[in-house]
Backbone bond lengths (Angstrom), bond angles and torsions (degrees), N, CA, C in turn:
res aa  C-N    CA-C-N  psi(-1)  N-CA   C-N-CA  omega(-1)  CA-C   N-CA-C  phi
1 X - - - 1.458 - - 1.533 110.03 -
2 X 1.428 122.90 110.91 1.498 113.18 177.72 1.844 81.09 -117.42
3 X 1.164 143.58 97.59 1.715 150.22 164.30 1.609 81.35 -82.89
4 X 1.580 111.73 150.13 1.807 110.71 123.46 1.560 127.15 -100.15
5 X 1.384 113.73 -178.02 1.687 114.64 173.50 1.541 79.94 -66.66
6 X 1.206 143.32 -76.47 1.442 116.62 -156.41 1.508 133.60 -25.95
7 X 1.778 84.77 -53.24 2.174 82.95 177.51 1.833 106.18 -64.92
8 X 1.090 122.41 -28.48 0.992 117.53 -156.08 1.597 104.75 -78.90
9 X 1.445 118.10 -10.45 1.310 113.36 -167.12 1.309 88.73 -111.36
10 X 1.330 138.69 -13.58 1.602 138.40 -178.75 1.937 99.17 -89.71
11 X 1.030 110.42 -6.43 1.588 120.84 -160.63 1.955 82.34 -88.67
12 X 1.531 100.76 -68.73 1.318 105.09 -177.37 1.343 136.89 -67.58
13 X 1.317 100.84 -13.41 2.198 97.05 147.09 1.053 117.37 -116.39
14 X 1.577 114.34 32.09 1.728 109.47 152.19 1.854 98.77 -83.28
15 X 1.482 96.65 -57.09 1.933 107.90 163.70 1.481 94.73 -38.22
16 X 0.889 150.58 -102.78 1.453 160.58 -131.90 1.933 97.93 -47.42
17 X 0.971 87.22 -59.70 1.677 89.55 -165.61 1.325 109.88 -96.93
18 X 1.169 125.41 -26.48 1.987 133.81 153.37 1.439 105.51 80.80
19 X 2.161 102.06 31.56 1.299 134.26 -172.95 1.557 107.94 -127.86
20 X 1.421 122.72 128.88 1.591 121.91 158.73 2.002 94.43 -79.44
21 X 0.989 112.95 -43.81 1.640 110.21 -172.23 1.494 97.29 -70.07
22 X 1.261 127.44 -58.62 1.333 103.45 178.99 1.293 144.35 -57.34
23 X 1.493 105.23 -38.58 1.223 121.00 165.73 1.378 123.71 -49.28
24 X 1.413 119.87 -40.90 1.387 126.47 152.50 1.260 120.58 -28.00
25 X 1.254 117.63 -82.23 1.340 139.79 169.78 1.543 125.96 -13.69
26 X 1.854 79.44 -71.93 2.023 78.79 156.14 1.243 125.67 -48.05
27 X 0.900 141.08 -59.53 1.483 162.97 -93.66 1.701 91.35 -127.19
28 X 1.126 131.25 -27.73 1.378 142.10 -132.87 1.355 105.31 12.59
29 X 1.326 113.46 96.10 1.299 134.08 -164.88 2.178 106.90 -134.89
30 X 0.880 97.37 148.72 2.113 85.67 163.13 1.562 102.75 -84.73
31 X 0.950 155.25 -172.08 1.523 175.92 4.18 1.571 107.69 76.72
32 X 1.317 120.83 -30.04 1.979 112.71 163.60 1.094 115.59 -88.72
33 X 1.729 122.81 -26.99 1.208 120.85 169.39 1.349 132.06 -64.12
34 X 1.430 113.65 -48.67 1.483 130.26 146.32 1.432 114.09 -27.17
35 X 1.567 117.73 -57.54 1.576 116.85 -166.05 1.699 91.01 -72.22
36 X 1.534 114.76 -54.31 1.912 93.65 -150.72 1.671 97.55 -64.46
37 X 0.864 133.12 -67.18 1.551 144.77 143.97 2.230 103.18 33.05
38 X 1.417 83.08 -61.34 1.267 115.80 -170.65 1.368 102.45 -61.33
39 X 1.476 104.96 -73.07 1.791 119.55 -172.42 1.558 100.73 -60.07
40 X 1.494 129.91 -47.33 1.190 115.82 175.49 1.757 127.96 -37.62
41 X 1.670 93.40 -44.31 1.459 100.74 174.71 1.412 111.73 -61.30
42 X 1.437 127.33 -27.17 0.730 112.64 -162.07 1.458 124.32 -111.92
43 X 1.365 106.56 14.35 1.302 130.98 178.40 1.745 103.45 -78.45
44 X 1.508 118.91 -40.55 1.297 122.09 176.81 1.252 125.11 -73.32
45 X 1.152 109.51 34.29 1.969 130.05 -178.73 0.865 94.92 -173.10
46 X 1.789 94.99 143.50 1.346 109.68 168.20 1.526 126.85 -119.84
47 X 1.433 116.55 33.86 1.162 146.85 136.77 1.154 137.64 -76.25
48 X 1.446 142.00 87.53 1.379 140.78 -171.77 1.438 132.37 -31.27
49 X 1.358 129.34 110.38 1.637 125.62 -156.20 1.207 97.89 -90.74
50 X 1.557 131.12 -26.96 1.527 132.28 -171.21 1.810 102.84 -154.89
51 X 1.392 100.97 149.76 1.384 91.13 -177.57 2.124 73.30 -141.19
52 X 1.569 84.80 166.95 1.528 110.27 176.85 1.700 106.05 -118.08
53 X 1.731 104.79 116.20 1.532 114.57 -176.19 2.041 90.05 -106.39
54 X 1.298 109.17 122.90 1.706 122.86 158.86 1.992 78.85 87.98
55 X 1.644 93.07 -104.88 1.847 115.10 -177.90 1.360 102.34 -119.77
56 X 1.355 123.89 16.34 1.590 120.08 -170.14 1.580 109.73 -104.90
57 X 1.250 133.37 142.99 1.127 151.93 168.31 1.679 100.23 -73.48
58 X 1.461 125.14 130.23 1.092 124.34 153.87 1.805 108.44 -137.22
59 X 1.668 114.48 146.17 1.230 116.27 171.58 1.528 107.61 -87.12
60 X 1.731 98.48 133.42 1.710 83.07 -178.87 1.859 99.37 -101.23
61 X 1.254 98.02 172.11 1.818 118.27 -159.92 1.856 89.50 -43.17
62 X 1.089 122.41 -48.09 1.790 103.76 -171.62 1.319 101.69 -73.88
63 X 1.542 133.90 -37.94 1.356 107.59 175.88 1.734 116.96 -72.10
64 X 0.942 115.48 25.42 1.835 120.96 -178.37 1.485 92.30 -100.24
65 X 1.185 119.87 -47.55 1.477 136.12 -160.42 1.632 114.16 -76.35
66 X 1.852 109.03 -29.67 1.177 115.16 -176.09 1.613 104.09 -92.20
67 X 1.161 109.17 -8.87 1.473 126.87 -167.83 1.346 99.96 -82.66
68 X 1.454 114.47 -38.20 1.570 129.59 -164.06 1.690 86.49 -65.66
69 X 1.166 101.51 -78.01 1.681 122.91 164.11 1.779 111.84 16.66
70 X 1.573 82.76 -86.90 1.835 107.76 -168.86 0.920 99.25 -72.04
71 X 1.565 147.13 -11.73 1.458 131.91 -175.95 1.902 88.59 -78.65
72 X 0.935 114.83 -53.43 1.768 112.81 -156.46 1.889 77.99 -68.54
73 X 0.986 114.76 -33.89 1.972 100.76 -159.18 1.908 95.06 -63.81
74 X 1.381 109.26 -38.54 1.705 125.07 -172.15 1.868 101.58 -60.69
75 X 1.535 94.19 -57.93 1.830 100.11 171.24 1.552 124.63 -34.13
76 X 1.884 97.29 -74.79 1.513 104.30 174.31 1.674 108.09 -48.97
77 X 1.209 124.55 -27.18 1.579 114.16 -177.73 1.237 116.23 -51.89
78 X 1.622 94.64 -53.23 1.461 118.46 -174.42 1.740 105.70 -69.50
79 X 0.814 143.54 -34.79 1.362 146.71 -174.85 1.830 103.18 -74.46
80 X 1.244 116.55 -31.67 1.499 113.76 169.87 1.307 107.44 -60.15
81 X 1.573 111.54 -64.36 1.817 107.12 -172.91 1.320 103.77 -66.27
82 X 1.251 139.47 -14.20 1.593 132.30 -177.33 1.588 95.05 -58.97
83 X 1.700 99.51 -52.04 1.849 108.46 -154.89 1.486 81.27 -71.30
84 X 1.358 139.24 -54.39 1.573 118.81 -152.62 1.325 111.25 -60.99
85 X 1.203 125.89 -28.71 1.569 142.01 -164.60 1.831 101.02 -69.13
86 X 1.429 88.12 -61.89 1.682 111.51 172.39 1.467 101.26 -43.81
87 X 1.333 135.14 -75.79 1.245 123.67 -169.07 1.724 118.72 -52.63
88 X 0.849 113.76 -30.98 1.561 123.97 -174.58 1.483 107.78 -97.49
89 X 1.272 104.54 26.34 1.640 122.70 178.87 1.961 132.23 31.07
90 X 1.442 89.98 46.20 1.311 111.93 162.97 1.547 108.96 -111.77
91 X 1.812 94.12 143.63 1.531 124.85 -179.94 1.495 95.45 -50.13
92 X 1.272 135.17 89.57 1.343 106.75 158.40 1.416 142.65 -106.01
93 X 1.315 156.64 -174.63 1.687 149.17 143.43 1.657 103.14 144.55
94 X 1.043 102.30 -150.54 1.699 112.61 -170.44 1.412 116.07 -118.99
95 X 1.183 119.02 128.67 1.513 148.81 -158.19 1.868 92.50 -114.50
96 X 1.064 101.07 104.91 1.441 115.54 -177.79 1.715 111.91 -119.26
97 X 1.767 109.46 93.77 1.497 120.90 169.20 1.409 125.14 -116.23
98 X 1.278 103.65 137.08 1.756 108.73 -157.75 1.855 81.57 -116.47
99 X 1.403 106.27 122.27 1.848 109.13 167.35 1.419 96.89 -130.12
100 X 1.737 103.69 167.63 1.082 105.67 -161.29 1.482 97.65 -102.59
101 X 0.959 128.03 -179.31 1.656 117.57 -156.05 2.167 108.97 -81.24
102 X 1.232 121.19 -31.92 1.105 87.70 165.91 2.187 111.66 -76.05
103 X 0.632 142.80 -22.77 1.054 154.36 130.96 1.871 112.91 24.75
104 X 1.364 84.87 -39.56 1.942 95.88 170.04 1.441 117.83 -75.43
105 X 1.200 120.60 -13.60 1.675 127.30 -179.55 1.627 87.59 -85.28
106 X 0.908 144.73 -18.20 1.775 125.29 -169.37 1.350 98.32 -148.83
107 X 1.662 163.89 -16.09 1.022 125.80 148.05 1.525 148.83 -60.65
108 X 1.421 105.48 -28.45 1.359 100.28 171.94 1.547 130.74 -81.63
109 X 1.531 116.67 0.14 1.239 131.40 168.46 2.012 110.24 -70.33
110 X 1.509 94.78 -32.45 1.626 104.17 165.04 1.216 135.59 -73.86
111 X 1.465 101.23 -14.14 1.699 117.61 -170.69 1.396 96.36 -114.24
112 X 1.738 141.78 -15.79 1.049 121.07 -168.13 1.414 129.23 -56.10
113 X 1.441 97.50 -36.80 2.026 100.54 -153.64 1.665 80.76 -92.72
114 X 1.426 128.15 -30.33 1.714 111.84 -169.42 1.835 90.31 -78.98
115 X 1.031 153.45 -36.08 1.382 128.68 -177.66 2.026 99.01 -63.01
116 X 1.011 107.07 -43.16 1.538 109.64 -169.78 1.293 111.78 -49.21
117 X 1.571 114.04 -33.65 1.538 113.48 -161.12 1.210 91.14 -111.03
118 X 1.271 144.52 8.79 1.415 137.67 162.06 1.605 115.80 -135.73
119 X 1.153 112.70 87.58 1.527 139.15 -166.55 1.794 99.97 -59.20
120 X 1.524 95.57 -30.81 1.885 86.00 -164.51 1.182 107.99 -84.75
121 X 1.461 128.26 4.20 1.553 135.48 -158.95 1.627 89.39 -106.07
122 X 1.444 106.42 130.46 1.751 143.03 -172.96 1.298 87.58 -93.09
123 X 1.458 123.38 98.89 1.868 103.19 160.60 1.535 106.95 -94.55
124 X 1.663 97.71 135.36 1.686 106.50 160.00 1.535 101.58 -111.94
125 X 1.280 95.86 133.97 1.800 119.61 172.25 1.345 114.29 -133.52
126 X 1.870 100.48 123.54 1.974 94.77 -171.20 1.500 81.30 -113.43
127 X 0.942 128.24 145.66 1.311 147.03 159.86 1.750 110.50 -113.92
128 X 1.352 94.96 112.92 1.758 124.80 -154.89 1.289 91.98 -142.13
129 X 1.828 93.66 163.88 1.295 118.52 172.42 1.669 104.40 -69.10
130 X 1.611 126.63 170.37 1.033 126.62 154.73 2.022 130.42 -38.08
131 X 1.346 90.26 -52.25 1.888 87.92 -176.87 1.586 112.37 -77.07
132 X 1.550 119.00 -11.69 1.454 118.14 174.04 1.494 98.26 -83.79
133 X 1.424 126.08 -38.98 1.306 109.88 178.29 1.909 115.55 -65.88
134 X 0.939 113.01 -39.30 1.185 117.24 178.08 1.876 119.04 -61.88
135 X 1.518 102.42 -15.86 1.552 99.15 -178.19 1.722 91.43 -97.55
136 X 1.532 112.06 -33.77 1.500 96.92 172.39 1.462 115.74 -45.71
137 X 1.198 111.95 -30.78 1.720 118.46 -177.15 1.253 126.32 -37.92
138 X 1.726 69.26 -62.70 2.074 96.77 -155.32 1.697 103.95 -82.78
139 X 1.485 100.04 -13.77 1.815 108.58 -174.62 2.087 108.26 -83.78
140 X 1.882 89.95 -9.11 1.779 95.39 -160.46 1.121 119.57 43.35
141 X 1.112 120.85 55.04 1.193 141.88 166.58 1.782 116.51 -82.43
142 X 1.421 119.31 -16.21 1.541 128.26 -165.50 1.518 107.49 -149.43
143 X 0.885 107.86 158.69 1.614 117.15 179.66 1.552 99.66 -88.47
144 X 1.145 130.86 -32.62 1.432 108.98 163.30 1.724 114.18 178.65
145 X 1.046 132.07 179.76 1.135 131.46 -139.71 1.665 98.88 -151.98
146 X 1.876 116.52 138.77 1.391 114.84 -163.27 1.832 76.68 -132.23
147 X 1.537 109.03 118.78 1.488 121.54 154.46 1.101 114.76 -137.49
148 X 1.849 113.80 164.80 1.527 112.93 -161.91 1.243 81.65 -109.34
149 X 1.684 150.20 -5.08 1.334 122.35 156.64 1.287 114.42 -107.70
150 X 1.241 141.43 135.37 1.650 157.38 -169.56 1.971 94.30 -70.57
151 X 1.420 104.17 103.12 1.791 88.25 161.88 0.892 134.83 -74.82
152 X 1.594 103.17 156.44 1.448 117.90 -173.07 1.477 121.29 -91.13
153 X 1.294 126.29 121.08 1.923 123.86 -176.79 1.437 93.43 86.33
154 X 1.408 123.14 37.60 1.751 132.51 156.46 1.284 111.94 -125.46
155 X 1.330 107.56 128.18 1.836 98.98 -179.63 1.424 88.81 -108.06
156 X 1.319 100.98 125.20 1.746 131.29 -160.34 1.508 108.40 -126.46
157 X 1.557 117.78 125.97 0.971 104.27 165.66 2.216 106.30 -94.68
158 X 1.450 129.98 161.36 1.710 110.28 -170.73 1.733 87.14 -138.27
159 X 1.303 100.74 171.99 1.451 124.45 169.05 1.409 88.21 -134.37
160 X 1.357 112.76 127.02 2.101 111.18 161.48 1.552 89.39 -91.09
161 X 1.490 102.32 130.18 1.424 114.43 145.69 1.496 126.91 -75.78
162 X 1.622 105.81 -70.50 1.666 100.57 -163.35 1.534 89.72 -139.18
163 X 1.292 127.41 168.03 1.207 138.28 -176.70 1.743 109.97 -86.43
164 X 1.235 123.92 152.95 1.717 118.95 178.47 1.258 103.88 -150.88
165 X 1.522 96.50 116.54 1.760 133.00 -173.73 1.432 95.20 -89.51
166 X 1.128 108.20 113.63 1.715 117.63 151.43 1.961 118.72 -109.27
167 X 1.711 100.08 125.67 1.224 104.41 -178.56 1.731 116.18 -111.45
168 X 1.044 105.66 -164.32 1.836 103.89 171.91 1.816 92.86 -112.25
169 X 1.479 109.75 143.39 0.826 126.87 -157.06 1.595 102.91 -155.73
170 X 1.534 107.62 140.19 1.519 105.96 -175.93 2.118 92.64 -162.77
171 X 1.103 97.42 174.06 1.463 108.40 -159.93 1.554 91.11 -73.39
172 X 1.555 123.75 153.51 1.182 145.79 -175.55 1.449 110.31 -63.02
173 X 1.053 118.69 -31.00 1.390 118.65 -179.16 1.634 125.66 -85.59
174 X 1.251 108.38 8.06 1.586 125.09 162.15 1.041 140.82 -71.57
175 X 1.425 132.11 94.33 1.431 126.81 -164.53 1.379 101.94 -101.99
176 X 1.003 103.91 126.06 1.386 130.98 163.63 1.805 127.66 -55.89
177 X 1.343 130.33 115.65 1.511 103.34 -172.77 0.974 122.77 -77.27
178 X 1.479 122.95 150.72 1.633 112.01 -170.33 1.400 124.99 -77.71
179 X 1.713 104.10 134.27 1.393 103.93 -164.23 1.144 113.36 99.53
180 X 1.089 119.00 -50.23 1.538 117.43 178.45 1.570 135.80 -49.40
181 X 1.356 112.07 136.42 1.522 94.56 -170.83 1.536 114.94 -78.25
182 X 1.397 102.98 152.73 1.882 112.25 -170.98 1.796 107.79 -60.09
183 X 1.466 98.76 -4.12 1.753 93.66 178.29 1.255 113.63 -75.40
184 X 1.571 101.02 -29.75 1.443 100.14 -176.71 2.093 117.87 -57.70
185 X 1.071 101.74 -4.53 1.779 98.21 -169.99 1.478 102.34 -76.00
186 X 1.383 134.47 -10.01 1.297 169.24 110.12 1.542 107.16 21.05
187 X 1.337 101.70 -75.82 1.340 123.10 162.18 1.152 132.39 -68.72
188 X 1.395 120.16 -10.93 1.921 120.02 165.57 0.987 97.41 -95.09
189 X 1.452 139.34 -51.00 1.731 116.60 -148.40 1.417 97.88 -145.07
190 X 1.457 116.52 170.61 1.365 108.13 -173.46 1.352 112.47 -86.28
191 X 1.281 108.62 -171.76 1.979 115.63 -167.46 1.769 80.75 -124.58
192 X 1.227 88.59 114.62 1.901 101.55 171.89 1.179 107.74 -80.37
193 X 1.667 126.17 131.14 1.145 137.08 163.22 1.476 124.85 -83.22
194 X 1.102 141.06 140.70 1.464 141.43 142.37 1.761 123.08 -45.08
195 X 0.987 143.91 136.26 1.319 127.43 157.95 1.763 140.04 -4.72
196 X 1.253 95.25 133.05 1.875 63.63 158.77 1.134 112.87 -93.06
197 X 2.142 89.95 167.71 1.759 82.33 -163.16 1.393 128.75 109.45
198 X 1.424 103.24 -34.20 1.773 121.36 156.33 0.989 120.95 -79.53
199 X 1.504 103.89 156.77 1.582 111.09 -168.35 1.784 92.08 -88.31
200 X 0.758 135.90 -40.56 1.852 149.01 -177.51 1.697 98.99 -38.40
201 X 1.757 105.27 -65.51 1.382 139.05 -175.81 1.797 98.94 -46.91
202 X 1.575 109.40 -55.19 1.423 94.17 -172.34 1.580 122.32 -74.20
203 X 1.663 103.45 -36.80 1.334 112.19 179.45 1.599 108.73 -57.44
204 X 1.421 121.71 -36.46 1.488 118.19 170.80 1.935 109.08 -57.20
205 X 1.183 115.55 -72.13 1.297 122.96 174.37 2.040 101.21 -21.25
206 X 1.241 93.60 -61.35 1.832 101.06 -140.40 2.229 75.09 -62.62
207 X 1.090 121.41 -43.32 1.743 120.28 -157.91 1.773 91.43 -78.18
208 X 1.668 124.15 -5.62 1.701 104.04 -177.84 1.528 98.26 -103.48
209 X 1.422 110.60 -17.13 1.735 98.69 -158.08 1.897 83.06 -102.69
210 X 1.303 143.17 -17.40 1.695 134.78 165.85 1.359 95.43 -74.14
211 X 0.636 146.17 -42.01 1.712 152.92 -161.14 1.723 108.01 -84.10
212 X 1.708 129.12 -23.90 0.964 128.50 -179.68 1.659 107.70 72.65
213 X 1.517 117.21 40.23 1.820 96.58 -164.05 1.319 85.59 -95.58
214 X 1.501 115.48 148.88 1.733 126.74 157.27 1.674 95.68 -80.25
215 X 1.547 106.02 129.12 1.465 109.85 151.79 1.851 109.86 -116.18
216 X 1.572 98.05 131.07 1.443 85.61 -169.41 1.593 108.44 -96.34
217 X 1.964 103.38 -35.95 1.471 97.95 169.51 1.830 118.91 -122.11
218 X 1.681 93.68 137.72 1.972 83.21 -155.95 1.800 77.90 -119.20
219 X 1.189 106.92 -177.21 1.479 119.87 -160.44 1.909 85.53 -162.68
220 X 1.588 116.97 169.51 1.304 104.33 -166.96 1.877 96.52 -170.05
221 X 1.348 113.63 98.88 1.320 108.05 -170.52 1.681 103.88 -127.12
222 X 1.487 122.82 158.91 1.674 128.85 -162.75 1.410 93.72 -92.00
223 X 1.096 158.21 6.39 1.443 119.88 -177.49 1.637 90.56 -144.82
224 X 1.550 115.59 162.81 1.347 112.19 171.11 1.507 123.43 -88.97
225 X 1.073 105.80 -13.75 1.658 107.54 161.58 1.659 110.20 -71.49
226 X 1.252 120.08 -23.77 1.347 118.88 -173.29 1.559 112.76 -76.35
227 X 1.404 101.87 -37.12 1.558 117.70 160.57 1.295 109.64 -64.73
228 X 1.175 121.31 -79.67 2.137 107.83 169.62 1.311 117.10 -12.68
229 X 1.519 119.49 -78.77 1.554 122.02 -171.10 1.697 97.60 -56.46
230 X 1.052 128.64 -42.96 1.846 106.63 -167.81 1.121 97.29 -87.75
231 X 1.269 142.04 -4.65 1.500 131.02 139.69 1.469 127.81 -49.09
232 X 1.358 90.80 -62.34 1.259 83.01 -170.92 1.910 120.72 -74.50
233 X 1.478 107.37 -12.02 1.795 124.69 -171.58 2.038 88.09 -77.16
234 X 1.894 111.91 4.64 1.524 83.06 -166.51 1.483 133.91 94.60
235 X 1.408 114.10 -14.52 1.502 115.04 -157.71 2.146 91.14 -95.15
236 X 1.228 103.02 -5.73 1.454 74.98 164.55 1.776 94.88 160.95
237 X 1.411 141.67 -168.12 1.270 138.69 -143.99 1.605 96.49 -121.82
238 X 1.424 149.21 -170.07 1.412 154.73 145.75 1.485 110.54 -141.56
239 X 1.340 108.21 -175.05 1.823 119.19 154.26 1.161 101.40 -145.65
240 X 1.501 119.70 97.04 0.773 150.89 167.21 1.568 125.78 -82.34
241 X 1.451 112.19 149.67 1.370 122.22 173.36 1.424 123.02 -74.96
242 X 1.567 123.40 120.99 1.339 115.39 -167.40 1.557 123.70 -56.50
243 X 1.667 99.84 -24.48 1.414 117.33 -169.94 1.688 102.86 -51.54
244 X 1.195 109.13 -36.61 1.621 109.18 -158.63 1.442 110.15 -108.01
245 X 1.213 119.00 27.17 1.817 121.45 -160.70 1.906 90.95 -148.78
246 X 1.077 109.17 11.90 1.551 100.78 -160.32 1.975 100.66 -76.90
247 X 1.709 127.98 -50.81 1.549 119.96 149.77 1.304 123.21 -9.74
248 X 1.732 104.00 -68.51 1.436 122.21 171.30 1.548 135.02 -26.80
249 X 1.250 83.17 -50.39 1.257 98.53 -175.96 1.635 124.45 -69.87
250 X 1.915 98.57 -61.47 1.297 121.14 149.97 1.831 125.18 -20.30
251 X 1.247 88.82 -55.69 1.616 94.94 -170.69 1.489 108.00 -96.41
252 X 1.674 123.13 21.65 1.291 130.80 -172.79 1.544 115.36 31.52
253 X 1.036 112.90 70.77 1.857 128.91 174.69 1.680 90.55 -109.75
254 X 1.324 122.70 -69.69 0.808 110.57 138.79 1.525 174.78 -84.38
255 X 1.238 122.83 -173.56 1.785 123.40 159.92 1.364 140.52 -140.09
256 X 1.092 137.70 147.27 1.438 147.53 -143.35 1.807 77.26 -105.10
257 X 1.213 117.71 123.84 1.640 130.34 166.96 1.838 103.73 -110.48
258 X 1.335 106.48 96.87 1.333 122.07 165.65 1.772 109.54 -27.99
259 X 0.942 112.91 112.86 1.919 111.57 170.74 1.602 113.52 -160.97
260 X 1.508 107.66 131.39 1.243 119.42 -165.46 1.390 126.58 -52.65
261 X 1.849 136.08 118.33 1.168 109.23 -179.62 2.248 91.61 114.76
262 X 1.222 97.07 -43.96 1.674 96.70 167.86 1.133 128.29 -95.44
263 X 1.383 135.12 149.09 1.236 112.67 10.61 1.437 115.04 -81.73
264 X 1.460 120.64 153.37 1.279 124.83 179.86 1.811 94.97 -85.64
265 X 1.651 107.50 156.65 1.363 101.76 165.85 1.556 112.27 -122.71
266 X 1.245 107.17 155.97 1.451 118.72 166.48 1.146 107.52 -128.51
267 X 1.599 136.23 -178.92 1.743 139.38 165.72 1.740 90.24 -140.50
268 X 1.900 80.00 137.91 1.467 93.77 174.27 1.435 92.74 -79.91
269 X 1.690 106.00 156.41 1.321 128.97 -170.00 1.545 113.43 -134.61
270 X 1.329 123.55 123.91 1.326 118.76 177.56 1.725 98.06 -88.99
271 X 1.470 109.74 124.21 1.755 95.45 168.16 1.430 105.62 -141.17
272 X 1.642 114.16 174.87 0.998 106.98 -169.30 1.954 90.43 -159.50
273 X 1.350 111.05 178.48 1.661 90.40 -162.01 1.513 95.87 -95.64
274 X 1.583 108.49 151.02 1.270 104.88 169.45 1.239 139.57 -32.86
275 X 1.249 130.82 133.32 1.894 115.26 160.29 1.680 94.79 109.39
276 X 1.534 119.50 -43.03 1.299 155.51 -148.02 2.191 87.05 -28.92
277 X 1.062 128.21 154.16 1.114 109.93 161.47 2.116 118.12 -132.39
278 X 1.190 94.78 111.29 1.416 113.69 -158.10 1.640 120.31 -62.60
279 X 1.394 136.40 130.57 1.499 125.96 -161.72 1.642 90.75 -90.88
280 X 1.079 102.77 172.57 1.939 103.46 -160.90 1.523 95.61 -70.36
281 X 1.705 128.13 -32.20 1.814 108.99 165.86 1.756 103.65 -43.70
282 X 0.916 105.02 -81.62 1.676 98.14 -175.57 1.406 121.27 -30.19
283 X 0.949 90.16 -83.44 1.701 83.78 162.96 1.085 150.23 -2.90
284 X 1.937 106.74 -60.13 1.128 118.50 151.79 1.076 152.17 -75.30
285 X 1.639 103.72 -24.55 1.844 129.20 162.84 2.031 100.65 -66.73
286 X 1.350 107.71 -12.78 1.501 86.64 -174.41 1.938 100.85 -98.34
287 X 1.162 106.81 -48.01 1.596 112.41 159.42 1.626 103.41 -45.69
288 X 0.967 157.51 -52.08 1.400 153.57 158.29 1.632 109.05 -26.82
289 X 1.491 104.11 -73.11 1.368 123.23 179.94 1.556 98.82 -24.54
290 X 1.368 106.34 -78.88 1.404 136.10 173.19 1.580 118.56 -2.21
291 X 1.377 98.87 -88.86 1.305 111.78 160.21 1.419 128.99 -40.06
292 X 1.547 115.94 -66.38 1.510 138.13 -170.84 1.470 117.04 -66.50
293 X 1.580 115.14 -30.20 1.267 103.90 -144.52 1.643 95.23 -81.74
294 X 0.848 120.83 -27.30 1.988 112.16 168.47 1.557 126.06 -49.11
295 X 1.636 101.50 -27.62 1.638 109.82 -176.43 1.512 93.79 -106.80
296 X 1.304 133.74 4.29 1.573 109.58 170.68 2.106 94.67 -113.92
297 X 1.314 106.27 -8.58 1.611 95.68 166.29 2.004 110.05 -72.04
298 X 1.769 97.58 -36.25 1.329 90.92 -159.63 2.044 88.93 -85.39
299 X 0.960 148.95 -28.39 1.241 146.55 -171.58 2.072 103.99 -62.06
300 X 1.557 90.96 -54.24 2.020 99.75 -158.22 1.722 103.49 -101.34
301 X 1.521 106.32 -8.95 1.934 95.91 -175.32 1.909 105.41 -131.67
302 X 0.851 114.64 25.92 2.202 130.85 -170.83 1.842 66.59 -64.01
303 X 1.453 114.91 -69.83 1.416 95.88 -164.60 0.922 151.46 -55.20
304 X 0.866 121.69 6.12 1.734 134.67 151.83 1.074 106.69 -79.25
305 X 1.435 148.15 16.56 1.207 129.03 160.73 1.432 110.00 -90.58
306 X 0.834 132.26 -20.37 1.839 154.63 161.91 1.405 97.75 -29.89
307 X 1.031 141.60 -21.14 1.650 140.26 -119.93 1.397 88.68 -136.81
């Protein structure tokens, strides 16, 4: 057996994602590197670790088992540089945050200067829909979790960071008729949805059905950049979060469409489950939080007050 930690960690998000393309992806890897990578590992057994049924990747029962394997072989790795770091008296280990996908416009501005000043700290960041972050939760799977809606039937402990304005928004080149009320835009183009399942998606829902709005044509796409670009290409209107449209705006792609009742607000929330008991990284990124998070709202987000 000559394996390295490399195959072994390319082994475990082919397992993970039950993808050669995905696994790539993560990995920022190409798709041949991933495969030879792959076959090498798998040249040193002569038991099959993955087989392909139709176009599908499946792990068969010994590669589950070898998988089991390299995760503890990947751990103890990681537990050496934790201890070397530790002795030479750096913060060290793994910082585990699950956000929900607009969530990338304002967490890593919170995490910058604490990864900077603590070199030995591993950050993992999944950037997910709302209900994957929420099973990361409930599974404790992460040290904690940043959403702009607070769940419901989770006993959560939260930190609010910053507040999040969502407006109606449609491409710059829309004129409005004069006089006319802003409901009417309603009636030209559709109102793009988020997924279900998003926190964006519900806060829209909960402000059309209190509000009484008729939508006659809706459209319904997964990511919030996916909503941006067909906003802004024209293909139809949103209510969107200011956090993630702020370029947009700037560079007039887009526009802020005045309508009664918006912007709605939410506050992003760092939470994590009650009782939860935190390893001293956590710990210290939340005592950080603590302190900092007023001088990195007023330093990296003043601009949104413009708005």
């Amino acid at each position: 057996m000559n394996y390295t930690l490399h195959q072994l960690q390319i082994f475990l998000k082919v397992v993970k994602t039950q993808s050669i393309t995905k696994a790539a992806e993560e990995l920022h890897l190409t798709q041949p590197a991933v495969s030879i990578q792959l076959r090498n590992f798998q040249d040193q057994f002569d038991v099959p670790l993955t087989e392909i049924v139709g176009r599908k990747l499946y792990v068969t029962d010994f590669g589950q088992e070898i998988a089991q394997v390299a995760q503890t072989i990947i751990q103890q790795v990681e537990t050496i540089n934790y201890k070397t770091r530790a002795y030479k008296g750096q913060l060290s280990g793994r910082l585990k945050v699950t956000i929900v996908s607009t969530g990338k416009y304002v967490m890593p501005y919170f995490l910058a200067d604490f990864v900077k000043k603590n070199v030995g700290i591993d950050l993992q960041m999944d950037v997910t829909n709302k209900s994957r972050v929420l099973s990361s939760l409930e599974n404790n799977e992460v040290d904690f979790a940043l959403v702009s809606v607070l769940p419901s039937g989770l006993n959560v402990d939260q930190l609010d960071l910053m507040q999040n304005r969502l407006y109606l928004v449609a491409n710059s080149n829309l004129k409005l008729k004069r006089g006319a009320d802003s409901s009417s835009i309603f009636n030209d183009m559709p109102l793009i949805f988020r997924e279900k399942g998003s926190g964006t998606r519900q806060v829209m829902e909960e402000f059309i059905q209190s509000n009484g709005i008729f939508i006659p044509k809706k459209m319904e796409l997964t990511s919030n950049e996916a909503v941006k670009q067909a906003v802004i290409a024209g293909i139809g209107c949103s209510i969107m979060p200011l956090i993630g449209i702020k370029n947009e705006l700037l560079n007039h792609e887009l526009q802020i469409i005045p309508y009664a009742g918006l912007p709605v607000t939410t506050t992003w929330s760092l939470i994590w489950p009650k009782g939860k008991k935190h390893s001293p990284v956590a710990t210290s990124f939340l005592n950080y939080m603590r302190k900092e998070r007023d001088n990195i709202v007023s330093k990296k987000f003043s601009w949104s007050e413009d708005f």
